[in-house]
C-alpha positions in Angstrom: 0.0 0.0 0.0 1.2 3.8 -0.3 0.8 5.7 2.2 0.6 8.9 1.8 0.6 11.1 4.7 1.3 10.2 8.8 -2.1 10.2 9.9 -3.3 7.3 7.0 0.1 5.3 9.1 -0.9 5.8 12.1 -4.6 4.7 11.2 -3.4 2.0 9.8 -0.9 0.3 12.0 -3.8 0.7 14.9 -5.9 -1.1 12.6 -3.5 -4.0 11.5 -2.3 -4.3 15.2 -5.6 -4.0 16.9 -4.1 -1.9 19.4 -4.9 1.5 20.1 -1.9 2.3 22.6 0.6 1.7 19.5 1.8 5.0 19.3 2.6 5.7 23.3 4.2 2.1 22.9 6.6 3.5 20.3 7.1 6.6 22.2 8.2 5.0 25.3 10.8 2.9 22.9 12.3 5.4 21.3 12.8 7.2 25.2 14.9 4.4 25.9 17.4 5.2 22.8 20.4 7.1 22.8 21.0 9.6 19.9 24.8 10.1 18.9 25.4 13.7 18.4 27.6 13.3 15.2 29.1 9.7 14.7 28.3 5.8 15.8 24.9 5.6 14.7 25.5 1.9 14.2 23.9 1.0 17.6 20.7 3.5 16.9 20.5 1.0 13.7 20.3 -2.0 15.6 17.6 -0.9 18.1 15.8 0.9 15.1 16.1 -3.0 13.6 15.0 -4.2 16.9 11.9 -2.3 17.2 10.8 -3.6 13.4 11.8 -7.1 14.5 9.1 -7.0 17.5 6.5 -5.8 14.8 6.8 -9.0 13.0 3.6 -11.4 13.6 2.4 -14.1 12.2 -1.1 -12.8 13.1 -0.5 -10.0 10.3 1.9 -11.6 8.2 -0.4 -11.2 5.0 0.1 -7.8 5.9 3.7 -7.7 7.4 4.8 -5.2 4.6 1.9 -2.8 5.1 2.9 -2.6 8.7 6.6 -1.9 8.3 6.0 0.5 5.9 3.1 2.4 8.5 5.8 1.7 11.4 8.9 3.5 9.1 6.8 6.5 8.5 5.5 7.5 12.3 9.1 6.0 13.6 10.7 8.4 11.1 8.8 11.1 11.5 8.9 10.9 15.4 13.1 10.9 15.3 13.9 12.9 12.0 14.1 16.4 13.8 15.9 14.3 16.2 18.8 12.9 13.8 19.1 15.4 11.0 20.6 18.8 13.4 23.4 16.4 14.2 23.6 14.9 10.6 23.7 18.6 9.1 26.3 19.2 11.5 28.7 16.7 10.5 28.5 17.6 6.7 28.5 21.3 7.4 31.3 22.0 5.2 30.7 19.7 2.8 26.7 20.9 2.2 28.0 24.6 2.1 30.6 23.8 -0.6 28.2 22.1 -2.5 25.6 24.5 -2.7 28.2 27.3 -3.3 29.7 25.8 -6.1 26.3 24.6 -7.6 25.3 28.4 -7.1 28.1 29.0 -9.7 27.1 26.0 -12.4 23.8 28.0 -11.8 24.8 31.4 -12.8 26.8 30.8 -15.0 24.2 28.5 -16.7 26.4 25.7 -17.3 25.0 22.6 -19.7 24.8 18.5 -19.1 27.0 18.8 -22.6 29.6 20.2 -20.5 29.8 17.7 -18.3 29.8 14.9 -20.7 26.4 13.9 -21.7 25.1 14.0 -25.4 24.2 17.7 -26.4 20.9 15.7 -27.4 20.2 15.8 -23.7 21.0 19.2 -22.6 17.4 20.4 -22.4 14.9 21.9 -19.6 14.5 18.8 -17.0 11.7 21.0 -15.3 9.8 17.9 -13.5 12.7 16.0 -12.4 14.4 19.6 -10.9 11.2 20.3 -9.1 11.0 16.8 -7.6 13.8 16.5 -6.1 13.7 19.9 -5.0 11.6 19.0 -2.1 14.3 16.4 -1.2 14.6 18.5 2.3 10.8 18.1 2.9 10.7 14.6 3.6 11.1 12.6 7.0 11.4 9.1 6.3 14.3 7.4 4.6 11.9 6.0 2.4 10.3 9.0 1.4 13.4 10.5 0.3 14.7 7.7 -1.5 11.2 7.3 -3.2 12.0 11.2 -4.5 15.3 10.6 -6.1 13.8 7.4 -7.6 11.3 9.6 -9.1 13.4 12.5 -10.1 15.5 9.7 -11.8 12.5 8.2 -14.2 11.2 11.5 -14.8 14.6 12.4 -16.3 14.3 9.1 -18.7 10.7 10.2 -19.5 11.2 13.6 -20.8 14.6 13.1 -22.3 12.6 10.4 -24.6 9.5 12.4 -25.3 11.7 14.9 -26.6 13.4 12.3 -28.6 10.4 11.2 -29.5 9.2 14.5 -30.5 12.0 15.1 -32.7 12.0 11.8 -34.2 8.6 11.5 -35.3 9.1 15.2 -37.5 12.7 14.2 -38.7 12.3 10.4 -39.4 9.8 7.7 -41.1 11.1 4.9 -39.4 9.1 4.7 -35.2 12.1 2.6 -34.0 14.9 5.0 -34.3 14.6 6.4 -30.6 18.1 5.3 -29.2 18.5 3.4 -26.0 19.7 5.7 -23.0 22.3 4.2 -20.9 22.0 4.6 -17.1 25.8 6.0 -17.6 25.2 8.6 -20.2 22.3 10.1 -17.6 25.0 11.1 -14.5 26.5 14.1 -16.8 22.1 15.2 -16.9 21.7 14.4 -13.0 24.7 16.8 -12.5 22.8 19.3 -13.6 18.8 18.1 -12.2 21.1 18.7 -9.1 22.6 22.3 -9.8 19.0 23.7 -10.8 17.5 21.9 -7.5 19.2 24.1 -5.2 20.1 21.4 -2.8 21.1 22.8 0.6 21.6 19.6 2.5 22.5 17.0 -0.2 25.2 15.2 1.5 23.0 15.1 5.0 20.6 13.9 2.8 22.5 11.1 1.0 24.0 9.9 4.5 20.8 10.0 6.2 19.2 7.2 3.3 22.1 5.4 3.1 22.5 4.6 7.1 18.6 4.5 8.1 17.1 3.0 5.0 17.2 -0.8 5.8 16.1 -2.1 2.0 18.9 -0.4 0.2 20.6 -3.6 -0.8 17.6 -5.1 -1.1 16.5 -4.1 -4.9 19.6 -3.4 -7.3 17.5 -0.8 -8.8 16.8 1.6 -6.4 20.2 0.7 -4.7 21.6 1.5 -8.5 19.4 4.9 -8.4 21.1 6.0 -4.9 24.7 5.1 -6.0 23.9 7.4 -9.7 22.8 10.2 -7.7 26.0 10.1 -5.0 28.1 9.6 -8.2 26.9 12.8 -9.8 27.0 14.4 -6.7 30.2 13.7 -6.6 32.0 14.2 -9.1 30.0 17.7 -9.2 32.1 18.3 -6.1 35.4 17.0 -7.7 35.1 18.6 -11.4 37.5 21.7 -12.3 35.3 24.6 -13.8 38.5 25.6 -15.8 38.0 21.7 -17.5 34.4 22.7 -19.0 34.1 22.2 -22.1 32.0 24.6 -24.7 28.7 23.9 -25.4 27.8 23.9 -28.8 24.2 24.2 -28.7 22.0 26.3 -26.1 18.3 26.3 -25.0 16.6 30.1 -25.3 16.2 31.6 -22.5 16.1 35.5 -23.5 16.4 36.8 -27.0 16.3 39.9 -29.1 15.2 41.0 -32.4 18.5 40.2 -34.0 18.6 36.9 -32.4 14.8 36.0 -33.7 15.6 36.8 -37.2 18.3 34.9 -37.4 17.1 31.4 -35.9 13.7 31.9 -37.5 15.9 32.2 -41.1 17.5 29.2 -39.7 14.7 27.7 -39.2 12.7 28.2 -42.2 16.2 27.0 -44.7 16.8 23.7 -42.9 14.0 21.9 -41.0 16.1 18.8 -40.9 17.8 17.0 -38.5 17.0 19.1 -35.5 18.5 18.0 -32.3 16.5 18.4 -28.7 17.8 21.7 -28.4 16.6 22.8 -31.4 13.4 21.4 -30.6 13.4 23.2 -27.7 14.1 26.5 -29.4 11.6 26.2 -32.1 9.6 25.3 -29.1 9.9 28.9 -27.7 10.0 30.3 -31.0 6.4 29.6 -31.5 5.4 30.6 -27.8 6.9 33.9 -29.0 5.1 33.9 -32.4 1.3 32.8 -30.5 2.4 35.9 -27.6 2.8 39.0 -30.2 -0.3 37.2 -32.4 -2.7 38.0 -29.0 -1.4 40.8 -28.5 -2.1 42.1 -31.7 -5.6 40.7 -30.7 -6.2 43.8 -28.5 
């Protein structure tokens, strides 16, 4: 089941348990636990892995998966304001650094081309950046680790509608749409990541990685988490003076000069666009429908 908010967990655990003092038992647990201030978490683990042990029952069994995820979200949302002041504290430096130097990608609007990826794929990721940009919002391990799995398939799905997009007006043949390998997308998560605005993204990462028990579990989520640490960091690592040039870039401003001249573009060769292209024939015709209503009135 997905739950969706605290209250449905708390409902429901009552409900599968058929006990209504649930909640205070949990609270009287997590009294009993002592919470590092920066490092050793790995006894907090085991007691956090203790308390989910003494949830399993044969009694619900049918149900055991329900109740661990009801349990994760109050137990979660109970100890996050707990954990993550001390968590924050012990990447400080590191989370500041990051979001400096992601400030500067930002400004300086830097390009998934320049960080290696196919200059097919240097184009607006709007739904994935607002996805994971709400990465802080979450409590639950499993919250957050349900966000970057989503920010990572909504970056497959709108690279390949534009594909598709492009494709379809530049090709008779339907199966031409090339296969995206999971390495060619860390260059485009590098920059999901630089638009998000991230202030906490090592926290984050180290808070998933040490509380969320199923990690190992599924290769692809585990896969998902490694991608996103990977582009995070090598984002960290890379030398801005090592960019390479883009040689294609998305609209985001033009003038009069600048209209004429892709529009003339446009109109002699029709061919062979790539996504960025697309993109800016994309805005082009925004443009064009803008100063038709105006003229309207």
């Amino acid at each position: 089941m997905d739950i969706k908010d605290l209250k449905q967990a708390e409902n429901l655990l009552i409900k599968l348990t058929q006990n209504d003092n649930i909640k205070n038992i949990i609270d009287s647990e997590i009294e009993t636990w002592d919470f590092p201030d920066i490092d050793n978490y790995a006894e907090l683990v085991s007691r956090i892995h203790e308390l989910f042990n003494n949830f399993h029952n044969e009694d619900f069994q049918n149900d055991q998966n329900t109740v661990n995820e009801a349990l994760d979200w109050i137990l979660f949302h109970k100890i996050h304001d707990i954990l993550l002041p001390n968590i924050k504290m012990k990447f400080s430096d590191e989370d500041k650094n990051f979001f400096e130097k992601c400030k500067f990608f930002s400004d300086v609007q830097v390009s998934a081309e320049q960080f290696g990826a196919d200059e097919n794929y240097s184009i607006p990721l709007c739904a994935a950046v607002v996805e994971l940009s709400v990465l802080d919002n979450y409590k639950s391990p499993a919250e957050k680790i349900n966000c970057l799995c989503s920010t990572y398939d909504l970056v497959f799905a709108e690279i390949k509608t534009a594909m598709v997009s492009v494709i379809s007006q530049n090709s008779e043949k339907d199966n031409e749409i090339p296969i995206i390998d999971n390495r060619d997308i860390i260059p485009v998560l590098m920059v999901v990541i630089i638009r998000s605005k991230l202030v906490h993204i090592f926290s984050n990462l180290f808070y998933i990685k040490m509380f969320y028990n199923k990690l190992e579990e599924n290769r692809i989520v585990s896969d998902i988490f490694k991608s996103f640490e990977t582009a995070t960091n090598r984002l960290m690592e890379i030398d801005v003076k090592n960019l390479q040039p883009i040689t294609g870039k998305i609209i985001k401003s033009i003038d009069l000069e600048q209209y004429i001249k892709i529009t003339t573009c446009v109109q002699e060769e029709n061919v062979n666009k790539t996504l960025v292209d697309e993109e800016n024939q994309r805005v082009l015709k925004l443009i064009n429908q803008s100063t038709s209503e105006d003229e309207l009135h």
